[in-house]
N, C-alpha and C positions, 0 to 999 in steps of 0.2 A: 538436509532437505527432507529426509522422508520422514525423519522426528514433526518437522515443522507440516507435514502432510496430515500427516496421521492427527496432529492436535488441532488441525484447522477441519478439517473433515469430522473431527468428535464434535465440533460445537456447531457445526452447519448443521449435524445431524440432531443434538440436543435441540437447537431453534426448532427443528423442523417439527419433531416429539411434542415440541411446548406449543405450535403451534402458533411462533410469532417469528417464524422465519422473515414472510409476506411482509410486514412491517419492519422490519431491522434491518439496518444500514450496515453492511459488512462492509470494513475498510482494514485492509491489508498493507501497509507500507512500510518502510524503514528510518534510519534516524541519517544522517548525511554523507554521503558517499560508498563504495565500494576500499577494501583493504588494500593495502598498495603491497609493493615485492616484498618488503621486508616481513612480511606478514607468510610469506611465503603461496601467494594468492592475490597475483594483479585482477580486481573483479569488475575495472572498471571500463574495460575494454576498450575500444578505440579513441575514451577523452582522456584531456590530460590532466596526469596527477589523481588522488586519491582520496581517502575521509581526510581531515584536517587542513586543505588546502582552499586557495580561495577560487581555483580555478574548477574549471564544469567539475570534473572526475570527484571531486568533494563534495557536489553539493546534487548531482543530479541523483535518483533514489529511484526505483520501481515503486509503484499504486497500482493494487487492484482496489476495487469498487462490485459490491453486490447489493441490489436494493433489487428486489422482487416486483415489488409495489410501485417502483418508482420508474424511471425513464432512462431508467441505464441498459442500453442493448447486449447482449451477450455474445460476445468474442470480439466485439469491438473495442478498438485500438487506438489511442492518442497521443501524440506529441507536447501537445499542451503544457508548460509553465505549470504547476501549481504548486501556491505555500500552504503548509501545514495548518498558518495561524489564521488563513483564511478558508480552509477546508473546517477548521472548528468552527470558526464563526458562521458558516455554512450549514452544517448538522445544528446548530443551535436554533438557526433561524427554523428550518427544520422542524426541530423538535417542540417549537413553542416556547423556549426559554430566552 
C-alpha cells in the first residue's frame, strides 16, 4: 500500500504542477475480486469466495473517483453497483468522444 500511495500522490501532485488537476477525472479501482486463503490473504472480508468465482467476494472491487471540476463530493461514500464497461462509456460521454 504505501508503494501504491506514494505513486498515486506523485501524479495528483504532477496534475496539480500541470495545472489540469481541475479537469481530470481521477479513477482509482481494481480488476475483480479480493485474493482468497490460498493466497495467503482472505481480502475479501465478510463475502463469499474470492477473485475467480461467480459469487459477490469475486466480483465486488473498491472505486475511488476524483473530479475537482465536477460533482463528486469529498469523503463521500457509496454502495452503488457499478460496471467498468459503463463507467467508460461514461468518461467518454464525458470527454466528447
Amino acid at each position: 500500500l504505501f508503494e501504491m500511495d506514494k505513486v498515486v500522490g506523485s501524479l495528483i501532485t504532477l496534475l496539480e504542477e500541470k495545472k489540469v488537476l481541475e479537469d481530470t477525472i481521477v479513477v482509482f479501482t481494481s480488476d475483480n475480486g479480493g485474493l482468497g486463503p490460498s493466497y495467503g490473504n482472505f481480502s475479501s472480508g465478510p463475502l463469499r469466495e474470492s477473485k475467480g468465482s461467480i459469487y459477490e467476494g469475486g466480483h465486488r472491487i473498491p472505486m475511488t473517483l476524483r473530479w475537482d471540476k465536477g460533482n463528486i463530493p469529498r469523503g463521500e461514500t457509496r454502495s452503488h453497483l457499478v460496471g467498468l464497461n459503463d463507467l467508460f462509456a461514461t468518461l467518454c460521454d464525458l470527454a466528447g468522444v
